[in-house]
Each structure stands twice: as C-alpha cells, then as structure tokens.
N, C-alpha and C positions, 0 to 999 in steps of 0.2 A: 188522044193523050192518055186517056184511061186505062188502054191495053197495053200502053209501054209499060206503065204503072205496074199494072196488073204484071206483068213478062218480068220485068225488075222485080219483082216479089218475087215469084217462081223459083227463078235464078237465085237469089239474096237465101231463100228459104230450105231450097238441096243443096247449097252449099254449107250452111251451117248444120244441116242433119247429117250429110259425110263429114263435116268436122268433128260434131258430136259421139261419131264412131272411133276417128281419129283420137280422139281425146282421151280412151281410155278411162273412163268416168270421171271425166274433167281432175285428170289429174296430170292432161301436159298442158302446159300454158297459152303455145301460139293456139292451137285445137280450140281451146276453153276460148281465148279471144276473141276465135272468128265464129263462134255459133256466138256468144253475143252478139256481137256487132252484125250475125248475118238475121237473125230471129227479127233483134231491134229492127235492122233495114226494112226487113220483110213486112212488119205489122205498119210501120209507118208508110210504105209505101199504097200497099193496100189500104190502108185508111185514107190514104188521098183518093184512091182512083173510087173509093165507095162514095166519094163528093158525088162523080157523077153518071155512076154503075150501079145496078140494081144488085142487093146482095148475094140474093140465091143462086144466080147465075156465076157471077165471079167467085164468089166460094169454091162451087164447083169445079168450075176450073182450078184455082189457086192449088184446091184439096189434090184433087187426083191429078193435073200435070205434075204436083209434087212430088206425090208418091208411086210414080211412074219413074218421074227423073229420080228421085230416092235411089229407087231399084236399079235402073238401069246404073246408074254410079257405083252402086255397090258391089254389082255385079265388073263393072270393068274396074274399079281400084282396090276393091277388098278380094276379089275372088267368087264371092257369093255363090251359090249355084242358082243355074237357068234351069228349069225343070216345065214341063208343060202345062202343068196347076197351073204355074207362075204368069203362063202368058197367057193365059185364058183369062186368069182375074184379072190382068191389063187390060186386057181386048175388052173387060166388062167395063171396067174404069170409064178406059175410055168412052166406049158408047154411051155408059150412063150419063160423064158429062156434057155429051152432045146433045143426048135427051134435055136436059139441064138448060143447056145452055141455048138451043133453039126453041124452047118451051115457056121459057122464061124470060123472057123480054131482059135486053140486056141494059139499056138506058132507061133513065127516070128523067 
C-alpha cells in the first residue's frame, strides 16, 4: 500500500509543478488551484506512506521520478527543449535513485 501512496504523490506532485508553470506566477486561477490542491495531496500522501516506508529511500524516489516526470511534461506540453545534457542528467537521476533505492532498505 505504501507504493500506491508513494505513485499518488508522484502523480499529485508533477501535476501541480506543470500547473505551477501554467499559472503564470499564479496569476490564473484554475493553475493556482491545482498546484495547491496537487502540493497538499502530494505531502499528505507521502506522509502516509512514510507510516510504513523508510525515508531515504522514498524521498528518492518521490524527488527524482518527480523531476523526470517534471521534465518530461514540460517538454511535451510547454515545448521545452530535449537536448543531450538533459538526458544524461535523467539517466543519472535515475540510476542514482536506484542506488537509493536498492541500498537503502525500503520497509521499517
């Protein structure tokens, strides 16, 4: 049940950070609505599944699938550019939180 948590927060978390973009520095209203309500969902959610998940590990996770999905969002609904920096520092993301997340015991 922890992981669904954890995946609900993910979700809940890049959706409010393309909103956040949306928003224009929260200066349109639905935008500004949904990064609160996706922030709030996200800490809450996460705070449940930390009941029965070891920090360091789902941090990790939580952090960089965020800001993977982040990117990738941004790149398909803003335009963004893809450039090969860009998927390099992913590919580290990633591995690092695998390091992370295999290294660090994920249950308490």
């Amino acid at each position: 049940m922890g992981f669904l948590l954890v995946a609900g927060a993910i979700v809940s978390e890049v959706a409010a950070t393309l909103a956040l973009r949306a928003s224009h520095g929260l200066t349109r209203l639905a935008p500004s609505l949904l990064v609160v309500a996706g922030y709030a969902t996200a800490f809450v959610l996460l705070a449940q599944a930390l009941k029965s998940l070891s920090v360091g590990p789902v941090y990790a996770v939580w952090s960089g699938v965020g800001t993977v999905g982040a990117f990738v969002g941004g790149v398909l609904l803003f335009g963004e550019q893809l450039r090969t920096a860009t998927l390099v520092g992913m590919a580290m993301i990633v591995g690092g939180v695998a390091v992370m997340y295999l290294g660090g015991g994920v249950e308490h």
